[in-house]
N, C-alpha and C positions, 0 to 999 in steps of 0.2 A: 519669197518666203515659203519653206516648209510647211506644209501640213502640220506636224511634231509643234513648229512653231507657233503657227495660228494658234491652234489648242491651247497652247502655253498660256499664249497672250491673252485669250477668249476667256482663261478659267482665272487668270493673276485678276483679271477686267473683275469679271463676276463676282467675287470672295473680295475685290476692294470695296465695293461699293452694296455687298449683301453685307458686310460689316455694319457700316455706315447708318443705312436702312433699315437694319437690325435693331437700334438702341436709340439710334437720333429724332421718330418721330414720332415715337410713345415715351420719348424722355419728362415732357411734361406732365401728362399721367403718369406715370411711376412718380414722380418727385412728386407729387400731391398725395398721392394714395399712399405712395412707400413707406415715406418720410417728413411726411404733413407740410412740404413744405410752402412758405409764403409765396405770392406771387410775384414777388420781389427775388426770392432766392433764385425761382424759375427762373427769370429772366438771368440772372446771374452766373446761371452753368448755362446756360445756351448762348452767353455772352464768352463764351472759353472758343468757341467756333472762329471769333475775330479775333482774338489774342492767338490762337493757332495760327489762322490766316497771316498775323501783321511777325510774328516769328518764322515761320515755314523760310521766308526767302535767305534769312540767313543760314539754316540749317542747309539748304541747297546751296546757295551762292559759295558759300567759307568752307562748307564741307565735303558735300557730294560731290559736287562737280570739278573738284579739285582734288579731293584725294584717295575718293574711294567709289569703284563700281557702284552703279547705281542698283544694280540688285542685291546687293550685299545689304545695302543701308534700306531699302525696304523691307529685306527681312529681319535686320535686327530693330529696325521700328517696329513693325510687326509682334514681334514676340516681346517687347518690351509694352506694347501695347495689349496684349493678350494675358498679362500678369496683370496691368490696369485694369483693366476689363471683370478681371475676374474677385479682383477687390473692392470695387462698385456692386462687384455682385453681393457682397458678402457685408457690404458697408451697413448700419444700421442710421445712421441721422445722417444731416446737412452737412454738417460741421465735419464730417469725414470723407463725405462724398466729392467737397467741392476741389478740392486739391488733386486726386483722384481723376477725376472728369479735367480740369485742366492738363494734368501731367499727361491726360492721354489724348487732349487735341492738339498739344506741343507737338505730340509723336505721331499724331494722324497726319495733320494738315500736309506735311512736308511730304507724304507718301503718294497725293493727287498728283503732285508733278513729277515725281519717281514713274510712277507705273507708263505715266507720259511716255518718258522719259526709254524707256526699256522698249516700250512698243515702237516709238519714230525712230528709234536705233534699227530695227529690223526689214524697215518698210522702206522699198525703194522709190514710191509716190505716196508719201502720207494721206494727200488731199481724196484719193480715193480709195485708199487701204483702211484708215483710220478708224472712218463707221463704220463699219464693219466688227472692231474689234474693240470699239468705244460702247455698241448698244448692247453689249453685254453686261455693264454696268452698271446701264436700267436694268436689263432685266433680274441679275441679280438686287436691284433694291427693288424691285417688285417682289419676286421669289421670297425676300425677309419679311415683307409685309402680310403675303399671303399665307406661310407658315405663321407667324404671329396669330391669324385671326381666325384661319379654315384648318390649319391641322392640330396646333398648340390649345388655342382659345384663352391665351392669355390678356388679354383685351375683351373675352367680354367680363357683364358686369358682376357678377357674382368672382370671378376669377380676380378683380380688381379689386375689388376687397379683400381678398385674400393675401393680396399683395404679387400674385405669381407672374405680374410684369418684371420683376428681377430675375427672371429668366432668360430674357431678352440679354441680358449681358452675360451669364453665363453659354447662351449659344454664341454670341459673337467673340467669344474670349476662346473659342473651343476655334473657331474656322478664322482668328486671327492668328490665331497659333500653327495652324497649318500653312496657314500664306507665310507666315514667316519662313517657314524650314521647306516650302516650295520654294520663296522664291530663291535662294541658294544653286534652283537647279535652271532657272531661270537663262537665257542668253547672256554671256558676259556684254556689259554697258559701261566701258572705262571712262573714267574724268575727260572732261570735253574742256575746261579751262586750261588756260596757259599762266603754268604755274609761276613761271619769270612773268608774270604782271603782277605788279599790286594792288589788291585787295581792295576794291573801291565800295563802299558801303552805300553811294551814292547810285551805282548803277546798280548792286545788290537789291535794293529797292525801287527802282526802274526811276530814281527821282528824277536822273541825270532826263529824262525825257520831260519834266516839266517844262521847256521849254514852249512844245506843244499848246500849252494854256495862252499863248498868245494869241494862238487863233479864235477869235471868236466864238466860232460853229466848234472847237473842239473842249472851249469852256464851256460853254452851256451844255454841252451833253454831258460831259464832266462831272458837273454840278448836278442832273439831272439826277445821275447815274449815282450818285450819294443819295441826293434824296428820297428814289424811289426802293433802296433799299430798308425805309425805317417802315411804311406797309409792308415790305417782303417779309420782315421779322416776325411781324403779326400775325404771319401764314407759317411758318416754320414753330413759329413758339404756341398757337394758340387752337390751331385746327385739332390736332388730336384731342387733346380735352377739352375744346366746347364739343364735340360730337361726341365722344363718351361720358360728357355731364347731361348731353338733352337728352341721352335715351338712343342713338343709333348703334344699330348690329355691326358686328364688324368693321368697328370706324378704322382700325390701321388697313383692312382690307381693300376697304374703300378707298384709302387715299390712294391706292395704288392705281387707281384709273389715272390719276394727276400724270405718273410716270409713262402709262400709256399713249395719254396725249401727248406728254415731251416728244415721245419716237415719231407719231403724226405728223405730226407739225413741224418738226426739224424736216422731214421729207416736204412741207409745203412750204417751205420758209424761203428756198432760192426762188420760188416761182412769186410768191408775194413780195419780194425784193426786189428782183426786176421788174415785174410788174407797175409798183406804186411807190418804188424807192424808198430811202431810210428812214426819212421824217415822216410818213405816213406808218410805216412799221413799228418805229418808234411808239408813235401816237399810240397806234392800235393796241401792242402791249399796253402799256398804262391805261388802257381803258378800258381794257380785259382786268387787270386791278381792283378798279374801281366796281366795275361790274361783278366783278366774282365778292366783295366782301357785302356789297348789296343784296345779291341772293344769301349770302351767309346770314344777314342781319335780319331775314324777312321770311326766309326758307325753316319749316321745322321737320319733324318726324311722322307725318302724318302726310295727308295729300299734296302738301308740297312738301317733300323730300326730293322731289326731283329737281327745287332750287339748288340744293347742296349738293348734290352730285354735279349739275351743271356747275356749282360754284370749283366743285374739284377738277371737273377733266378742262377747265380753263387754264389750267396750268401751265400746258402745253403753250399757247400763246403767249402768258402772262412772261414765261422764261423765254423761252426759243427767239420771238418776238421783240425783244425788250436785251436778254443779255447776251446771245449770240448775235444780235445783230452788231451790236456793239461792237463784240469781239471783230468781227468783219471792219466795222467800220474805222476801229483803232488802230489797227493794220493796214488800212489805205491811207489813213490820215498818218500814220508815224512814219511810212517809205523803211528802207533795207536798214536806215542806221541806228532808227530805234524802235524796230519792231517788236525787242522784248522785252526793252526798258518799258515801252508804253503799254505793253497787255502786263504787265508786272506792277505799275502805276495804277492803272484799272483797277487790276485784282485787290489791291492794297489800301483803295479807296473806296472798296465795294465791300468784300468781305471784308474788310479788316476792318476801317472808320466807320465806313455805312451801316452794315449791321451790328457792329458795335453801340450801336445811337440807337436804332433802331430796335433793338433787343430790352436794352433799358428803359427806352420810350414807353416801349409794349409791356413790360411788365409795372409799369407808373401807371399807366391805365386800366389796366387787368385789373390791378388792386383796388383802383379806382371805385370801380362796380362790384366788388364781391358786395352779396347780398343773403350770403348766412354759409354755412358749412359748407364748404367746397362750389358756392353756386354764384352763375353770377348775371350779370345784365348782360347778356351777349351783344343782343342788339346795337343796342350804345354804343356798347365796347367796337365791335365792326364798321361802325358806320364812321368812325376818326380815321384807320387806314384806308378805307371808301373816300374820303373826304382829300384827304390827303395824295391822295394819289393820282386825284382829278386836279389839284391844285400844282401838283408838279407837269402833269401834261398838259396844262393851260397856260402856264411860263416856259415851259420847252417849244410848244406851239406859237407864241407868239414873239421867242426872240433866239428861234434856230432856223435860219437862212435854209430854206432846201437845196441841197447839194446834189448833184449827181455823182456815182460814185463807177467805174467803167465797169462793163460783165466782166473782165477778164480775173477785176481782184475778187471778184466774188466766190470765194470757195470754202463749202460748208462737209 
């Protein structure tokens, strides 16, 4: 690989995922402050993330991979996404916004496995090319965070009233529009499908790997792996605004440690694997979960603010821990025939179903506790995905057999 090309790849990485970081987790604040909206509606656009999720494989499977470069169809998602973007900016109520915010996670989702897609086309050992060219992604959704809070100040709280969180989509509408019309210059990535096959909807959705669900140890993590995404929603939908409802400085700022710790911990994560194996890794994620919504419920802005920070940079285990390991472990348990059926299965059962349930849950309970104008019972509220998620790693614990899985398949 090029230099020329690194960079390419480093900067398409950076601008997919400073989009993203951009809008996605100060979307809940914006929709309260912007557009009054119910805690119900909340959960409702940040339920558009699984309906992206549970459509993206067809837009890849039927489309891209069959009839057109994969950088072309990232850039005209892109720029068709950059016109989304910029009419959420401009949106005034719910009732305009929600169509909007979906039409642009139909066009998002499908672009995580494009930029994939563009980057392992150039790379002649992924497995140690990749990170390299994937932790630019955090860092760009770090980079969104940290302009949001330290050079913007659209997030704090005088600015929140004002409503100048809908700025956040007019910047991500500006550097969507650029990745568009970059990525045209992009390395060409032709159709990888073989167009004399037909069309199977079943492998498109990795179903054809259901088979897998016989194995015991590959149901239960299965199951696990749904359940423990309706806490994960909790954290996606509700962290930014409890932290700018109690009163914290720079709460998108903040959350950018979370991202920090992802890169941490992705570095400690083969040495914790071999170490203690998967069903202790497993554990450990979910209990990092349970732990992080426990300081959230107990932690405030005053002497203990250092709950909430520890509840944020937990992150890193909570994911790394928990959904990369998985990723690992779906790839030894599926062998060479359905290795993309079964991470496509995963995906589809996680972002798509799980957070799907999980979004909705969170916003039935959000609503739950409001307790006057924009306020609410955090505590409470927190302590159900706490609860929850100790309840999931107590039935994964007692009926997933520990397997050993060999060092060779292990590559992060």
């Amino acid at each position: 690989m090029t230099k020329l090309v690194r960079f390419q790849l480093s900067l398409m990485m950076f601008l997919e995922f400073f989009i993203w970081g951009g809008w996605f987790v100060t979307l809940g604040t914006f929709l309260g402050y912007n557009l009054n909206a119910t805690d119900v509606q909340i959960s409702t656009a940040f339920s558009t993330q699984s309906w992206g999720a549970i459509i993206a494989p067809f837009i890849i499977g039927l489309i891209a991979d069959r009839f057109f470069n994969a950088e072309r169809i990232l850039g005209f998602l892109h720029i068709i996404g950059a016109i989304l973007l910029y009419m959420m900016y401009i949106s005034t109520d719910f009732a305009e916004f929600y169509p909007l915010v979906l039409g642009y996670m139909i066009a998002y989702m499908p672009t995580l496995a494009l930029v994939n897609s563009v980057s392992f086309n150039q790379m002649t050992d992924p497995a140690k090319e990749f990170s390299y060219i994937r932790v630019f992604g955090t860092i760009g959704w770090i980079v969104a965070g940290l302009v949001i809070s330290y050079i913007f100040f659209w997030d704090a709280p005088a600015a929140r009233q004002e409503g100048m969180l809908k700025y956040t989509f007019l910047m991500v509408s500006i550097a969507s529009a650029f990745l568009g019309l970059f990525s045209f210059t992009l390395p060409k990535t032709p159709p990888t499908a073989d167009k004399s096959k037909k069309v199977s909807i079943v492998e498109t959705l990795g179903l054809d790997a259901l088979g897998l669900l016989k194995d015991k140890n590959f149901l239960m993590f299965f199951v696990a792996s749904v359940l423990i995404c309706i806490p994960l929603a909790f954290y996606y939908q509700n962290t930014n605004p409890f932290l700018s409802e109690i009163g914290v400085e720079n709460p998108t700022g903040l959350m950018t440690i979370g991202q920090a710790s992802e890169v941490l911990f992705m570095l400690l994560l083969p040495f914790f694997f071999k170490r203690f194996g998967f069903k202790m890794t497993i554990i450990a994620g979910m209990l990092a979960w349970t732990l992080r919504y426990l300081l959230f419920a107990y932690g405030d802005t005053g002497e203990l603010i250092f709950m909430l920070i520890t509840g944020i940079a937990l992150h890193g285990i909570c994911y790394d821990f928990f959904f990369v390991s998985g990723q690992i472990y779906t790839d030894f348990k599926a062998g060479d025939k359905y290795k993309s059926s079964a991470q496509g299965l995963i995906t589809l059962a996680t972002y798509g179903v799980g957070m799907l349930i999980g979004f909705y849950v969170a916003g039935l309970i959000t609503n739950a506790y409001l307790t006057g104008d924009k306020m609410h019972d955090w505590q409470t509220i927190w302590l159900y995905p706490s609860a929850f998620a100790f309840a999931v790693m107590l039935l994964f614990s007692i009926f997933f057999r520990n397997e050993k899985i060999d060092k060779k398949d292990i590559e992060i």
